[in-house]
PDB file of N, CA, C and O in Angstrom:
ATOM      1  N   UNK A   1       9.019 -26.496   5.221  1.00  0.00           N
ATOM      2  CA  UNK A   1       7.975 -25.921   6.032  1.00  0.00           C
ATOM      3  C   UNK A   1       8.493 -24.657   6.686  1.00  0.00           C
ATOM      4  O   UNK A   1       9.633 -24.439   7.096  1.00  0.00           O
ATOM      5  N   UNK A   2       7.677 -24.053   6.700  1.00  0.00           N
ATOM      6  CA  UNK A   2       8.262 -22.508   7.558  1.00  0.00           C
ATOM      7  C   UNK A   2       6.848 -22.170   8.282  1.00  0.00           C
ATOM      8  O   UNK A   2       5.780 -22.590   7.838  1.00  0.00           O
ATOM      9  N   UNK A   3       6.943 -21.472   9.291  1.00  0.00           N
ATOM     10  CA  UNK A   3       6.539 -20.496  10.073  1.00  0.00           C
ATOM     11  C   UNK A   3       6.497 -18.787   9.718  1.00  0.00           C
ATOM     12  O   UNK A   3       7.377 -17.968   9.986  1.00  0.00           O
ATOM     13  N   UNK A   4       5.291 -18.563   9.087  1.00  0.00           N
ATOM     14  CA  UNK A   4       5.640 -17.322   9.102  1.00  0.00           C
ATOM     15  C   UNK A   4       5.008 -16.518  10.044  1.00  0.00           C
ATOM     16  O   UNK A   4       3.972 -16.999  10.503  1.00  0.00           O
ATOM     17  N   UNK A   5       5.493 -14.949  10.642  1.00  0.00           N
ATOM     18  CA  UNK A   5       5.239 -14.001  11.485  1.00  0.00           C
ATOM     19  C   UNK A   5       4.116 -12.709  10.637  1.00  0.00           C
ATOM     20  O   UNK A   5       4.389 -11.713   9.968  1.00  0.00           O
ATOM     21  N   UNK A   6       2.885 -13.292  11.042  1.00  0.00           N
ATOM     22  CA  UNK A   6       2.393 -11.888  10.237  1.00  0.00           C
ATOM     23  C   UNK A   6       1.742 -10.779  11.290  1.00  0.00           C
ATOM     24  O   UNK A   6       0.595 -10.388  11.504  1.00  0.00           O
ATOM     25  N   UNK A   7       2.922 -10.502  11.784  1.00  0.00           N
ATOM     26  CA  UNK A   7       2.750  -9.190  12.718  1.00  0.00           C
ATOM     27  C   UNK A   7       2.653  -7.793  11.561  1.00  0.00           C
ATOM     28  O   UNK A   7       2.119  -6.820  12.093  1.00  0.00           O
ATOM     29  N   UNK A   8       2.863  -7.678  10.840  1.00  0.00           N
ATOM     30  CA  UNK A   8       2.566  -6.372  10.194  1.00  0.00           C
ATOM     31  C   UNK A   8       1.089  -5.975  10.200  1.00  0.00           C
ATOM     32  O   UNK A   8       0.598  -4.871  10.438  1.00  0.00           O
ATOM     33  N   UNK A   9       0.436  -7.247   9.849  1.00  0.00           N
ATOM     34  CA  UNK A   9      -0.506  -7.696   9.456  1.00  0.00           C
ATOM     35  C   UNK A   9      -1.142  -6.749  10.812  1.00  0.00           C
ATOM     36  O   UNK A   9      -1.482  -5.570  10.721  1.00  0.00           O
ATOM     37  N   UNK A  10      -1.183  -7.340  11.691  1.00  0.00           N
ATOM     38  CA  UNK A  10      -1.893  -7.525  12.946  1.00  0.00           C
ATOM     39  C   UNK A  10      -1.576  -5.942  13.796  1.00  0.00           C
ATOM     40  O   UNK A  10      -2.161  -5.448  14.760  1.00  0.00           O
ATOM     41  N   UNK A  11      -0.794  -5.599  13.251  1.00  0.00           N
ATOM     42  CA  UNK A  11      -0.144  -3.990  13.421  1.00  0.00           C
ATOM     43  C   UNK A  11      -1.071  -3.209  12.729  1.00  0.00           C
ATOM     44  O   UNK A  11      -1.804  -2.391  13.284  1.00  0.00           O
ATOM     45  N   UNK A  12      -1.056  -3.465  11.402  1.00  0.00           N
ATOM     46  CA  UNK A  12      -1.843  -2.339  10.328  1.00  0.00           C
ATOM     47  C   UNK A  12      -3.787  -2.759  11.002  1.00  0.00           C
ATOM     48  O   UNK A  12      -4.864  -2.164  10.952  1.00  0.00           O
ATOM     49  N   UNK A  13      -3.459  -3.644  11.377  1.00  0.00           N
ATOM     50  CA  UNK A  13      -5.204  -3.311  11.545  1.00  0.00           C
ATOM     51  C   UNK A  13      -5.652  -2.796  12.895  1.00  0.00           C
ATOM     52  O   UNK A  13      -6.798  -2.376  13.060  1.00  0.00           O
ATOM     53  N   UNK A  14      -4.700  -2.830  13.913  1.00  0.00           N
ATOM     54  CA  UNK A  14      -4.657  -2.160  15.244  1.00  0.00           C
ATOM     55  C   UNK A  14      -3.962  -0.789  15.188  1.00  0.00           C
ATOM     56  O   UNK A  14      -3.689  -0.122  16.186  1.00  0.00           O
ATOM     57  N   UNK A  15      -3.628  -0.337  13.546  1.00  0.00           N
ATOM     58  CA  UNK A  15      -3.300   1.343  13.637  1.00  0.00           C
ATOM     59  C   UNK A  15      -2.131   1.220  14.753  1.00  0.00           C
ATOM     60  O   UNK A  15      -2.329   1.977  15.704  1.00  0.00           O
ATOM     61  N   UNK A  16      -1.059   0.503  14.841  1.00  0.00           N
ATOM     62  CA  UNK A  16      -0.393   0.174  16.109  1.00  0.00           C
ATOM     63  C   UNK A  16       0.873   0.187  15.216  1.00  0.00           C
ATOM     64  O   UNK A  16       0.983  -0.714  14.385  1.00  0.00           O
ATOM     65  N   UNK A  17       2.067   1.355  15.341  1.00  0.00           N
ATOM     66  CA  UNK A  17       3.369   1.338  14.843  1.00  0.00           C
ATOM     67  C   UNK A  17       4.261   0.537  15.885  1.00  0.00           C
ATOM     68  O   UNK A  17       4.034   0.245  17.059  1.00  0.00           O
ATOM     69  N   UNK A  18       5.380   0.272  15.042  1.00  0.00           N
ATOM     70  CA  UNK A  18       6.726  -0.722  15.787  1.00  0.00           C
ATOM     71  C   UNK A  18       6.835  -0.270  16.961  1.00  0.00           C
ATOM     72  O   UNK A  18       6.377  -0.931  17.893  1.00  0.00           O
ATOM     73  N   UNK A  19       7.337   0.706  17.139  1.00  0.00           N
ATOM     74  CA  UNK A  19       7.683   1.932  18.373  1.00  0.00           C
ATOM     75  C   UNK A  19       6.470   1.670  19.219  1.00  0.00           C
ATOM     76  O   UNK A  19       6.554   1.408  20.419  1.00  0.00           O
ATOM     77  N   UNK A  20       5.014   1.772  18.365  1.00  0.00           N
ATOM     78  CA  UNK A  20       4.238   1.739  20.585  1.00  0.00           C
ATOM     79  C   UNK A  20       4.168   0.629  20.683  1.00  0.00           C
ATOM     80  O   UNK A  20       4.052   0.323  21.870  1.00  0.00           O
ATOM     81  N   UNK A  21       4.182  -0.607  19.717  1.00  0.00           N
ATOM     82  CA  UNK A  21       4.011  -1.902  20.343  1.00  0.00           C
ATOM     83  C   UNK A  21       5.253  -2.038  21.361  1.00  0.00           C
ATOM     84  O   UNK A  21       5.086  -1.970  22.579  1.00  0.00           O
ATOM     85  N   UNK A  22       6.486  -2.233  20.776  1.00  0.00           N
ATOM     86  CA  UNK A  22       7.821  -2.272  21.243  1.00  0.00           C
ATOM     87  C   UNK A  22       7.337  -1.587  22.541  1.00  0.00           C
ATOM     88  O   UNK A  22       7.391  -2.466  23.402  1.00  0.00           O
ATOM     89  N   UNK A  23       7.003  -0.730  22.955  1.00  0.00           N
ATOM     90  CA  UNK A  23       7.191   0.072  24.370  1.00  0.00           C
ATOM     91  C   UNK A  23       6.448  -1.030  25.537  1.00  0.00           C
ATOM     92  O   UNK A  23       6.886  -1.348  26.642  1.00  0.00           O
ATOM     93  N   UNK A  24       4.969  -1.545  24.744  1.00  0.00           N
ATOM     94  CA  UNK A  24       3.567  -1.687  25.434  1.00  0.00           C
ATOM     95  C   UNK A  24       4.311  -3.539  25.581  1.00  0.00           C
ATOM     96  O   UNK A  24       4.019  -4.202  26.577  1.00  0.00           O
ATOM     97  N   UNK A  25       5.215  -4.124  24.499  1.00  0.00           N
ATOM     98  CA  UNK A  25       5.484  -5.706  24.624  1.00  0.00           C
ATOM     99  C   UNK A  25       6.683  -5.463  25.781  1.00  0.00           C
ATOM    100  O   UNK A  25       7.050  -6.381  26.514  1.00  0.00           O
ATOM    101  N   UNK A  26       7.307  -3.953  25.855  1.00  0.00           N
ATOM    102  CA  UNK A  26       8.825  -3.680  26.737  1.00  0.00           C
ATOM    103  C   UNK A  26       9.377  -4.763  26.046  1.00  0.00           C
ATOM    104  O   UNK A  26       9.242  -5.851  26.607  1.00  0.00           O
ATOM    105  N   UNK A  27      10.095  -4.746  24.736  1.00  0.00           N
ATOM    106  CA  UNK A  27      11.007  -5.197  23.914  1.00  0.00           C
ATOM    107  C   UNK A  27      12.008  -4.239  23.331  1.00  0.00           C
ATOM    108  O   UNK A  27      12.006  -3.061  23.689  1.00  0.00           O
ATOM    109  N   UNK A  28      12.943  -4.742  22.364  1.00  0.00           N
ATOM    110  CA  UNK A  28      13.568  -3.544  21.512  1.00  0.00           C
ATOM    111  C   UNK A  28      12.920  -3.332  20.295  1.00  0.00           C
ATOM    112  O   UNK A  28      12.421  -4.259  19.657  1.00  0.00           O
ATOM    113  N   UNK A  29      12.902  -2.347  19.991  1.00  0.00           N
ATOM    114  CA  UNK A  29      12.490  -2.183  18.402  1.00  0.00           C
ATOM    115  C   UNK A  29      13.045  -3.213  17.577  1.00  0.00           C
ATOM    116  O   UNK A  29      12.439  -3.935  16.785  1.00  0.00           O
ATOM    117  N   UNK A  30      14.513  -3.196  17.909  1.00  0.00           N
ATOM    118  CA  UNK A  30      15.437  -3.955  16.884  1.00  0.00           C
ATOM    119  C   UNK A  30      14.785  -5.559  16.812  1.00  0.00           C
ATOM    120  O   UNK A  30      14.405  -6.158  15.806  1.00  0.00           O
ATOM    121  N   UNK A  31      14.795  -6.059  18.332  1.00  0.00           N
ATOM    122  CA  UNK A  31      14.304  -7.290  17.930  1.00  0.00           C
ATOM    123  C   UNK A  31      12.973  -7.761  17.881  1.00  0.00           C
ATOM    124  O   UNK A  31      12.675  -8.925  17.612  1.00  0.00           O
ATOM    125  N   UNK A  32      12.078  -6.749  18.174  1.00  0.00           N
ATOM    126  CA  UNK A  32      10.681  -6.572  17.402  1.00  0.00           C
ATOM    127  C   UNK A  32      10.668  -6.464  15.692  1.00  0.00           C
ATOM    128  O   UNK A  32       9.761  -7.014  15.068  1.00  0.00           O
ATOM    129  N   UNK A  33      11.239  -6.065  15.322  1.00  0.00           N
ATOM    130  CA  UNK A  33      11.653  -5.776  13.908  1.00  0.00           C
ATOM    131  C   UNK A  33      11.995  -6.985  13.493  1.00  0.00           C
ATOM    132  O   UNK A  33      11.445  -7.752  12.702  1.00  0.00           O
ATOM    133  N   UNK A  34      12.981  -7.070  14.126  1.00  0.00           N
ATOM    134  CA  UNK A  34      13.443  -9.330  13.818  1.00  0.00           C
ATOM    135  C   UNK A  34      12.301 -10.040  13.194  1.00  0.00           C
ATOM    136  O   UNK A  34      12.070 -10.470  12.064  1.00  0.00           O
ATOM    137  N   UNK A  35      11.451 -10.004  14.710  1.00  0.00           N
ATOM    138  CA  UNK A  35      10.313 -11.064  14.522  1.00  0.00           C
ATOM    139  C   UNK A  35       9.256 -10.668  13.565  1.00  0.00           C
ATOM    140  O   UNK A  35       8.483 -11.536  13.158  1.00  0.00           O
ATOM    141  N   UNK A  36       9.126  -9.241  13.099  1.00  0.00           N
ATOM    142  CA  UNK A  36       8.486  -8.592  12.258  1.00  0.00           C
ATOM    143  C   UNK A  36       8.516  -9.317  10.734  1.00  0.00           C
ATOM    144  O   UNK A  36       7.640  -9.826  10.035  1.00  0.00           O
ATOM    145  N   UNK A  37       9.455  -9.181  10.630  1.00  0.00           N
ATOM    146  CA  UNK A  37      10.715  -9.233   9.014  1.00  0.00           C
ATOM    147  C   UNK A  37      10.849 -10.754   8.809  1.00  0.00           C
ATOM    148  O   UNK A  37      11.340 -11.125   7.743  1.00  0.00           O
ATOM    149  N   UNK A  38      10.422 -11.780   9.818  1.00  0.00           N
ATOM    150  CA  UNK A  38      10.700 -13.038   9.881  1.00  0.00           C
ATOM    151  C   UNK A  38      12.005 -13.765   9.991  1.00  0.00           C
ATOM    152  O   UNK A  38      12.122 -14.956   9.702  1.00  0.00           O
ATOM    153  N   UNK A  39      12.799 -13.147  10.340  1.00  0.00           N
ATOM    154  CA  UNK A  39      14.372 -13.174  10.386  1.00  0.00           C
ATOM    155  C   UNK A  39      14.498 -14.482  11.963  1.00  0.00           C
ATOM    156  O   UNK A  39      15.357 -15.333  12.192  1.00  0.00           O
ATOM    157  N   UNK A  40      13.155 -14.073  12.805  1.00  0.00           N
ATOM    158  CA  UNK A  40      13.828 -14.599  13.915  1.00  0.00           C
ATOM    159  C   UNK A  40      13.695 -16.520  13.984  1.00  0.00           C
ATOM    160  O   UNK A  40      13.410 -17.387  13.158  1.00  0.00           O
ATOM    161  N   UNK A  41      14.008 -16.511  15.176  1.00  0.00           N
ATOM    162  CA  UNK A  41      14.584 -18.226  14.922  1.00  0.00           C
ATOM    163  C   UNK A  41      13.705 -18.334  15.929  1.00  0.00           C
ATOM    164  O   UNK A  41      13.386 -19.522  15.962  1.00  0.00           O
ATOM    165  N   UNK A  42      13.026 -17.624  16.936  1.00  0.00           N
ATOM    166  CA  UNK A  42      12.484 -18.635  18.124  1.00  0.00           C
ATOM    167  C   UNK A  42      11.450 -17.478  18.758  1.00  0.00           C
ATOM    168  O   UNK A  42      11.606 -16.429  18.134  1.00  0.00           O
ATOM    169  N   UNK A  43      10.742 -17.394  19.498  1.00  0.00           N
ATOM    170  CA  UNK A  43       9.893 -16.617  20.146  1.00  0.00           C
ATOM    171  C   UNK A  43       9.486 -17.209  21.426  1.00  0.00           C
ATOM    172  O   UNK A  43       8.727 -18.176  21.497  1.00  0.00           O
ATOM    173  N   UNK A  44      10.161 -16.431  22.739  1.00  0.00           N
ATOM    174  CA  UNK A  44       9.678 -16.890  23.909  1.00  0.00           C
ATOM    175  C   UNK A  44       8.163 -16.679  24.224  1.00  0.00           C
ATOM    176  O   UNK A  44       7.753 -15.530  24.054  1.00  0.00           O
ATOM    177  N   UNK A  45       7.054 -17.846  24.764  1.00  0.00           N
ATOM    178  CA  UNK A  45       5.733 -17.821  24.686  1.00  0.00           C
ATOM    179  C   UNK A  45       5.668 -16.390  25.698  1.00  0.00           C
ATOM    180  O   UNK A  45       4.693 -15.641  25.639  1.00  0.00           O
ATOM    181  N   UNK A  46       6.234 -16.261  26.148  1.00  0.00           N
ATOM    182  CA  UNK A  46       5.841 -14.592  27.367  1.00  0.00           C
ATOM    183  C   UNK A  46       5.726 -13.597  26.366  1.00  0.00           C
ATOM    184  O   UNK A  46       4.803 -12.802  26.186  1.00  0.00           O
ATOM    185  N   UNK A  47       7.032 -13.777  25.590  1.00  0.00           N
ATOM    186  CA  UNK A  47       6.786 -12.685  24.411  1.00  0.00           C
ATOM    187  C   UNK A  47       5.552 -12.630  23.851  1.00  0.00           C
ATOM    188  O   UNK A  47       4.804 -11.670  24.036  1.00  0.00           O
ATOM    189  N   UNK A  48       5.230 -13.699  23.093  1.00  0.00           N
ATOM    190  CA  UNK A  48       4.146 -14.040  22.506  1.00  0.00           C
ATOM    191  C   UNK A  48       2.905 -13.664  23.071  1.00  0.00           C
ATOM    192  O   UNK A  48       2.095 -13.111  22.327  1.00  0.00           O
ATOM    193  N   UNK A  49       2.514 -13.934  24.648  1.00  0.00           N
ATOM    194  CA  UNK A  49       1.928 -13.520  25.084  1.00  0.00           C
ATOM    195  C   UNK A  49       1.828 -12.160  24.985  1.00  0.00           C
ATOM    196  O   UNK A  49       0.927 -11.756  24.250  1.00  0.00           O
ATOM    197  N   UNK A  50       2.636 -11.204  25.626  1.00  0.00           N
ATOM    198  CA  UNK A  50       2.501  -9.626  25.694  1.00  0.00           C
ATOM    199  C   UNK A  50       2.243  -9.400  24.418  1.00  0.00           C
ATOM    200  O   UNK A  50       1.234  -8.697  24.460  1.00  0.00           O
ATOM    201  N   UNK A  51       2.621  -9.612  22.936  1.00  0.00           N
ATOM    202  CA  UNK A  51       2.316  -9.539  21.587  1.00  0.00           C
ATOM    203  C   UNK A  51       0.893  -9.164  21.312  1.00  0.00           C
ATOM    204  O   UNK A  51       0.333  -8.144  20.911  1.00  0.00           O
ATOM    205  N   UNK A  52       0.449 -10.565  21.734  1.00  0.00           N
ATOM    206  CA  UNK A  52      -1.299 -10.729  21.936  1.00  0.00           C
ATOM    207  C   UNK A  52      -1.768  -9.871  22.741  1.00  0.00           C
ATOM    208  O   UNK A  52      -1.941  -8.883  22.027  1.00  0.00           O
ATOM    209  N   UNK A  53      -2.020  -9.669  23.557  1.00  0.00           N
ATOM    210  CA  UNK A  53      -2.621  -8.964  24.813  1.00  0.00           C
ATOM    211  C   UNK A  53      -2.366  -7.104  24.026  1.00  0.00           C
ATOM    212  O   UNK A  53      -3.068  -6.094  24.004  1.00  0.00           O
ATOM    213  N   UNK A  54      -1.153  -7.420  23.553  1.00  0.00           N
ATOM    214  CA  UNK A  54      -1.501  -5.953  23.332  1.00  0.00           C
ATOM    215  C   UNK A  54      -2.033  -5.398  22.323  1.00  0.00           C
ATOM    216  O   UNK A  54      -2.436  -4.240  22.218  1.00  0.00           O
ATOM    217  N   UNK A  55      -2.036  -6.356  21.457  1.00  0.00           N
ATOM    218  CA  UNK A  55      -2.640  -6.267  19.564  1.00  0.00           C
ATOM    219  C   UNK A  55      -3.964  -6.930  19.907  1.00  0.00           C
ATOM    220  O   UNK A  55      -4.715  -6.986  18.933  1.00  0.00           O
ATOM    221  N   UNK A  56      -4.467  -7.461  21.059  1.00  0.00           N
ATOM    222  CA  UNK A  56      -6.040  -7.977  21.308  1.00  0.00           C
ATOM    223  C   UNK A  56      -6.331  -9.112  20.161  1.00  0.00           C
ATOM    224  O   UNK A  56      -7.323  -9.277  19.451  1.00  0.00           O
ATOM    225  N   UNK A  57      -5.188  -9.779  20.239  1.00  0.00           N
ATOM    226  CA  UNK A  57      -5.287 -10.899  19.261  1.00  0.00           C
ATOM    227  C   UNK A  57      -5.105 -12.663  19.504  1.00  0.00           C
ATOM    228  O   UNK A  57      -5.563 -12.840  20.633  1.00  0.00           O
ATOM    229  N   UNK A  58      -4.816 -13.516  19.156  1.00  0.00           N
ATOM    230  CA  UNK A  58      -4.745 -14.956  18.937  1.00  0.00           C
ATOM    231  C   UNK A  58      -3.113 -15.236  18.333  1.00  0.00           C
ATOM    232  O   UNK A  58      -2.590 -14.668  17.374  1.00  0.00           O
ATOM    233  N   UNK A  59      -2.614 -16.114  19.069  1.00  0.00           N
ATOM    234  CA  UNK A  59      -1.484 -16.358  18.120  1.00  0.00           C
ATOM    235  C   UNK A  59      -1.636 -17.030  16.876  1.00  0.00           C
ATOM    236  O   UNK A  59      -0.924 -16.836  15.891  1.00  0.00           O
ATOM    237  N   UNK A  60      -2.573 -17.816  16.949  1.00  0.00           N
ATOM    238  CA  UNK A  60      -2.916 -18.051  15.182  1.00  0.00           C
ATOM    239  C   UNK A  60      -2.805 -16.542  14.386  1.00  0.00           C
ATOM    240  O   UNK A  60      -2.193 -16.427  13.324  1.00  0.00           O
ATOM    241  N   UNK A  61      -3.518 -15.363  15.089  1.00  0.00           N
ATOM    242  CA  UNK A  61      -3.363 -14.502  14.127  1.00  0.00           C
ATOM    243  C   UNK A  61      -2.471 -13.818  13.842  1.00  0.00           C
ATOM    244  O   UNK A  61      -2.624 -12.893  13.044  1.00  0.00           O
ATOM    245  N   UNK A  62      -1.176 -14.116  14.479  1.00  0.00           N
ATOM    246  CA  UNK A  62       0.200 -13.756  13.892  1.00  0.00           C
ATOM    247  C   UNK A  62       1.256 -14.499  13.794  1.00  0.00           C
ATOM    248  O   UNK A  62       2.360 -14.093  13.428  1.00  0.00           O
ATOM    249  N   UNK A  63       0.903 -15.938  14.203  1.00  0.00           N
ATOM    250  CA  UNK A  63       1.588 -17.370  13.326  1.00  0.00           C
ATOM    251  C   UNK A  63       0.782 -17.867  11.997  1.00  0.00           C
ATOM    252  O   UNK A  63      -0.440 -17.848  11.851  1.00  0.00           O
ATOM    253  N   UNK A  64       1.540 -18.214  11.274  1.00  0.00           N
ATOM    254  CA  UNK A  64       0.790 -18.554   9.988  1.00  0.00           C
ATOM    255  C   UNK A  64       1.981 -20.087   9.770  1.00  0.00           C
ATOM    256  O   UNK A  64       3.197 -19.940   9.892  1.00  0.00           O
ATOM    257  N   UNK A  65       1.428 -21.277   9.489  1.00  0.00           N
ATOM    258  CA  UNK A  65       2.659 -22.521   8.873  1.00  0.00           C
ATOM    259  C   UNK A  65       2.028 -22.416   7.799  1.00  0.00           C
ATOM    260  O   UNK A  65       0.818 -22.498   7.591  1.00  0.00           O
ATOM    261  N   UNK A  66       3.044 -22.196   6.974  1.00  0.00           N
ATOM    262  CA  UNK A  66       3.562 -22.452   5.504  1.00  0.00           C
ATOM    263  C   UNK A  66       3.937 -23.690   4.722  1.00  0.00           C
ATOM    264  O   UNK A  66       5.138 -23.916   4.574  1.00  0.00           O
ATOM    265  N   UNK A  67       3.281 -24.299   4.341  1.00  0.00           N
ATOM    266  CA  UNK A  67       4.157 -26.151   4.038  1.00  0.00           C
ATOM    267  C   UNK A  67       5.260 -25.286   2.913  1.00  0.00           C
ATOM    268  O   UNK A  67       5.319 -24.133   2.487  1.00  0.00           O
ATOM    269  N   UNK A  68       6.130 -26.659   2.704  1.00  0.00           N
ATOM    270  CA  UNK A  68       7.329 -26.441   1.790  1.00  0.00           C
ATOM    271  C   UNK A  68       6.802 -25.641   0.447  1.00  0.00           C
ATOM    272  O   UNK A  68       5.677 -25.694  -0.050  1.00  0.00           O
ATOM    273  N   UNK A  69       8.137 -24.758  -0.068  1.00  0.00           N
ATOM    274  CA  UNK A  69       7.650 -24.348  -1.387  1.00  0.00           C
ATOM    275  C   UNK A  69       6.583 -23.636  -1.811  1.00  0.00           C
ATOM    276  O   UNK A  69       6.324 -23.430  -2.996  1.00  0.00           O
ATOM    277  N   UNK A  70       5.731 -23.117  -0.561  1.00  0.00           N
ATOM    278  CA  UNK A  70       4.752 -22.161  -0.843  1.00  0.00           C
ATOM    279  C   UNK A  70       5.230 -20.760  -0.422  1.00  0.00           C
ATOM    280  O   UNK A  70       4.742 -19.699  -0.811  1.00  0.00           O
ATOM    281  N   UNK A  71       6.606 -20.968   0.719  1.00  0.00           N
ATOM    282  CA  UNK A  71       7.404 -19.346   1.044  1.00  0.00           C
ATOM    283  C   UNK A  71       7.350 -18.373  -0.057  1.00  0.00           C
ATOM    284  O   UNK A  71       7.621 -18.749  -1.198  1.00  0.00           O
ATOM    285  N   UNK A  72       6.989 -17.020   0.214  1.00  0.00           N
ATOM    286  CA  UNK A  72       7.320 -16.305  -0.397  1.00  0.00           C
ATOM    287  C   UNK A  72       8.738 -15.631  -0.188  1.00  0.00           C
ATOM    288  O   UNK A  72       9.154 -15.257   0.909  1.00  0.00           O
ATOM    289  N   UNK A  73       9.220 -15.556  -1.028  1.00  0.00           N
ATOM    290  CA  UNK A  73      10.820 -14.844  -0.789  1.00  0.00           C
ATOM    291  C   UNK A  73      10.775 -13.823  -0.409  1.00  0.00           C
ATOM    292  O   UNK A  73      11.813 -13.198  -0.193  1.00  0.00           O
TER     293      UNK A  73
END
């Protein structure tokens, strides 16, 4: 099972690059990029919150669960 992050997703339709989210969540690029890329291991809900609020979104719409074996590599 995995968790995937579809913040790109939720970026490209808010016309919203790494850089102004990163400023507007006050994160780093770098570990905005993390959670971007799916690399990361955990997401504090505050984060999550500012995420939303600033992409005017749902965390469903940038959590997605994946059952086993459907990951894309």
């Amino acid at each position: 099972m995995a968790i995937m992050v579809n913040l790109d997703v939720m970026m490209a339709k808010r016309k919203m690059s790494l850089g102004e989210l990163a400023q507007k969540v006050d994160i780093t690029m770098a570990n905005l990029s993390i959670l971007k890329n799916n690399k990361a291991r955990a997401v504090r809900f505050s984060t999550l919150e500012a995420i939303c609020k600033a992409l005017d979104c749902q965390p469903g719409d940038i959590l997605e669960f994946v059952p086993d074996g459907e990951e894309e590599l």
